[in-house]
N, C-alpha and C positions, 0 to 999 in steps of 0.2 A: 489271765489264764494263757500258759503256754498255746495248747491247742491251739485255741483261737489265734492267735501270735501266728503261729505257722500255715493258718489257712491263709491269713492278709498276705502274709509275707509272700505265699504260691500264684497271688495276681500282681507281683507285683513286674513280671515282665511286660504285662501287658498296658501298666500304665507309662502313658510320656511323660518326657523328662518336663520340666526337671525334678517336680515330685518322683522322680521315681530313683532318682539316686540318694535325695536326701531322706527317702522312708527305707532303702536299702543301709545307709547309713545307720539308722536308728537299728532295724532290724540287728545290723553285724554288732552291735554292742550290748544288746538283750542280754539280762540275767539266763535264759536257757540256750544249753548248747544246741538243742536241737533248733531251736530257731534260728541261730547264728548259722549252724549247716544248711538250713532252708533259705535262710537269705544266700549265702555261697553259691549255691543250687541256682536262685533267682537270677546273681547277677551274673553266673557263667552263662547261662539262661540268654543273654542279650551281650554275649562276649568278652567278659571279664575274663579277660586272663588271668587278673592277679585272683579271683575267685577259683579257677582253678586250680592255682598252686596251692591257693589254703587247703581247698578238697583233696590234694596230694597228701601234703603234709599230715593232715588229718587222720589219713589212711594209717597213719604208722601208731596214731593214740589206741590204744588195745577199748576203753571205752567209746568211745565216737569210729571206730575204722568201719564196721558194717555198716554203720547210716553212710558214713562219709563216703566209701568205697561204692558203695550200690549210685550214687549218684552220677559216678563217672559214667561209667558203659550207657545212663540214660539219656547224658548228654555228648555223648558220643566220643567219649573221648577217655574208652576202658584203655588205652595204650599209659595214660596218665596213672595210672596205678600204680604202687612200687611195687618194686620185684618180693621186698622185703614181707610184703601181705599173703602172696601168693600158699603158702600151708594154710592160710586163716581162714582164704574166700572161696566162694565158688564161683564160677567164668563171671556171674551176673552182680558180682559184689555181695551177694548175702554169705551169712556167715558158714560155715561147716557147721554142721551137728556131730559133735564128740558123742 
């Protein structure tokens, strides 16, 4: 069950390594994207940069940019957003209501 998937996945900065890279691992390859975003979430979570640039790039997929985009500004780092999103979100990453 995804759900479940993404509650593991939300402790996973708080486990040490090196279980914790290799369950980040597994997380980033899950059949659901939403897990895969919560893993990205996890490992920017504990400094992953290259986790970052996925939650960039993410922002620009018109399906995944609201999950993807709301996680920036939580991890501090709404400056990472593309400019390209900017009509789609609101300052906090959620999506606009049309």
């Amino acid at each position: 069950n995804a759900s479940h998937a993404q509650s593991a996945v939300a402790a996973l900065p708080f486990i040490s390594q090196p279980a914790r890279d290799q369950l980040l691992a597994l997380a980033m390859g899950h059949q659901s994207t939403d897990v895969q975003l919560k893993a990205a979430w996890a490992q920017a979570k504990v400094g992953g940069e290259a986790a970052l640039r996925f939650l960039a790039r993410t922002c620009l997929e018109p399906h995944r940019r609201q999950a993807a985009c709301g996680y920036l500004p939580r991890l501090g780092h709404a400056g990472l957003t593309p400019a390209q999103t900017g009509s789609f979100l609101n300052h906090d990453g959620s999506a606009i209501a049309w």
